[in-house]
N, C-alpha and C positions, 0 to 999 in steps of 0.2 A: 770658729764659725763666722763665716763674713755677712756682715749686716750692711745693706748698701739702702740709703736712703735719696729717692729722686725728688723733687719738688717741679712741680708741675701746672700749668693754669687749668683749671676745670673745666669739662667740656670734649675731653676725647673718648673717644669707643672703648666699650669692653673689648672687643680685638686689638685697638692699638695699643691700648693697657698691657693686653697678654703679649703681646709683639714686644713690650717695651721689658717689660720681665725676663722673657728668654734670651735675648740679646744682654743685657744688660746681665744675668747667670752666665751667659756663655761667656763673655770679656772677665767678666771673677773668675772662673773654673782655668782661661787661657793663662790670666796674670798669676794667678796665684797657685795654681792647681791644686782647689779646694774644691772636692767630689760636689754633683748639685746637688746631691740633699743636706750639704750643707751650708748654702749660698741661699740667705732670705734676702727679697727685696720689699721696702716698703715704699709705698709711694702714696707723697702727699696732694690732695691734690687742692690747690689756690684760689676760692671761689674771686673772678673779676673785682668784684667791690673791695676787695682784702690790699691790693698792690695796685700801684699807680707807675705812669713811664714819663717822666717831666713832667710834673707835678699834676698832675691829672688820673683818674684812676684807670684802668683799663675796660672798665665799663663804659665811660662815657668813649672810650676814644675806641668801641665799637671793638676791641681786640679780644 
């Protein structure tokens, strides 16, 4: 059973969410040809204060 886990900054849509799901099942089912109901994706998602991009965190630098 393939477990794919995405890491993500926080902040996108429930649609882009499900978008990012199916796409990302359908690229497992193509690579590996493992049926979808056995393809889980988890996805994390990186509240802004948590990560920084040159030394600053991605809150302040408005991203």
């Amino acid at each position: 059973m393939p477990i794919v886990q995405v890491n993500m900054m926080a902040g996108r849509t429930n649609q882009q969410k499900e978008a990012m799901i199916r796409k990302v099942t359908d690229a497992v089912m193509d690579a590996v040809g493992a049926p979808e109901q056995n393809v889980t994706v988890l996805i994390n998602e990186i509240p802004k204060t948590e990560f920084g991009i040159g030394g600053v965190s991605a809150q302040t630098l408005g991203r």
